[in-house]
N, C-alpha and C positions, 0 to 999 in steps of 0.2 A: 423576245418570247412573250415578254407580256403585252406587248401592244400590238399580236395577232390574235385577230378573231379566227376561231374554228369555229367547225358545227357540233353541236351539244355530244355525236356521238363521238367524233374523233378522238382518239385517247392521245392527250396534250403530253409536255414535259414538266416536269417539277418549275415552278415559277422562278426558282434561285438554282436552276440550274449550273453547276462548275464549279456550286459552293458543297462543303462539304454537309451542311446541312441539310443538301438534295438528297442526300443516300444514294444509294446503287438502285442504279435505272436498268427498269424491267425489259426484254425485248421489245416487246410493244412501244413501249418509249423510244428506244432507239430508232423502230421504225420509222415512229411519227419526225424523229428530228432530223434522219435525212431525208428524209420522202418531203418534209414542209418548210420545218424550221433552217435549216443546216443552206440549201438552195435559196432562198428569201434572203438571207444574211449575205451569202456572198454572191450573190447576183448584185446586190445593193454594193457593196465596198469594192467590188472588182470588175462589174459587168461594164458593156460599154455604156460611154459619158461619163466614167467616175475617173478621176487626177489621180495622180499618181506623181513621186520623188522626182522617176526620169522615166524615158521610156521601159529601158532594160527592166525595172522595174515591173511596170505596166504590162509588160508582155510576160514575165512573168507570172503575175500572179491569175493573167487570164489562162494562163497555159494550165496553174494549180485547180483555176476553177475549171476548165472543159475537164481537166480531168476528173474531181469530185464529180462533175456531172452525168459520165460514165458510170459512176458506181452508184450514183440517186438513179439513172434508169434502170439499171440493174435491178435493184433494189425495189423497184415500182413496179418491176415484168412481174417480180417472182411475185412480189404480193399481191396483183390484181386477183380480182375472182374468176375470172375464168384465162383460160389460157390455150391457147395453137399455136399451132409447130411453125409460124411464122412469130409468136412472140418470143416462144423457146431459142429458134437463131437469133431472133433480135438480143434475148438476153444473152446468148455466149457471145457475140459479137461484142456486147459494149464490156460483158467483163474480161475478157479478154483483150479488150483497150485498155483496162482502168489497172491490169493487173500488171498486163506487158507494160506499159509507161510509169510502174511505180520506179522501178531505179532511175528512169532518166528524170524523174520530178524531182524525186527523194533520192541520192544517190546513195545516203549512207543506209538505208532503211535494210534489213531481213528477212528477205522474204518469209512464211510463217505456212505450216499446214494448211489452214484457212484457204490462204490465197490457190492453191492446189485444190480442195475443197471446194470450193467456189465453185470450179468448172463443174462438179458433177450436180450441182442443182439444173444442168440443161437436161440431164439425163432423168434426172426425178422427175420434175417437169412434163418430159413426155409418155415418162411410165404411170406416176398419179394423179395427175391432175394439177392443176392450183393449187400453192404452196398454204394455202387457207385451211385445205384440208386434210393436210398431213403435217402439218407443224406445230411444236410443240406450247404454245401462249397459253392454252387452258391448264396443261401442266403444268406451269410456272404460276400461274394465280390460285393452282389449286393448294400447291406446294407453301407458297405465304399464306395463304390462307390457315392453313394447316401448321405450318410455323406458329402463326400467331397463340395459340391452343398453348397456354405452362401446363 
């Protein structure tokens, strides 16, 4: 994390990110680490030309990263600035990979509200617009903001 350059507007991650001296990371942060950070990392220790134990190995953890990859494009559809009904399928398509291949990556995992959830951002999507402009991030900074206020 620290030895990526953004551009001034991008909203980064905490520098010591994972430590607990990063605090709880704001949506906007989140976005930034799978949409930048999160794909950068494991493109580099997984993607092809990187060694590995044994193959089994290898082929696994490519199989861990296409699927991550799934849920960064997801994640990239909804938050672009503009949006059509061919990005809207693009995004039920990949989440509906990323979500249908969670038990066979992760077999022990539970699935979660969320992942159900998920599917209906295709639907918002086509009703409002760009997730830009009906989500919640100014709330959430208005809200620490206003925290911060003894």
């Amino acid at each position: 994390i620290q030895q990526i350059t953004i551009p001034s507007w991008f909203t980064s991650v905490p520098s010591d990110f994972g430590s607990a001296s990063a605090g709880t990371m704001k949506a906007d942060e989140w976005r930034s680490l799978i949409t930048v950070y999160i794909p950068i990392a494991l493109v580099s220790l997984w993607g092809a030309g990187t060694s590995h134990p044994s193959d089994e190995v290898g082929t696994h953890l490519r199989a861990v990263l296409n699927h991550t990859m799934e849920l960064v494009c997801a994640v990239y559809l909804t938050c672009a600035r503009t949006t059509t009904v061919e990005r809207a399928h693009a995004y039920r398509s990949h989440i509906a990979l990323y979500v249908g291949n969670l038990k066979k990556i992760y077999p022990n995992i539970a699935l979660r509200p969320n992942h159900h959830a998920a599917f209906h951002i295709y639907d918002f999507l086509l009703l409002f617009g760009p997730a830009h402009s009906w989500w919640c991030f100014p709330f959430e900074r208005l809200i620490g903001i206003l925290q911060a206020f003894q």
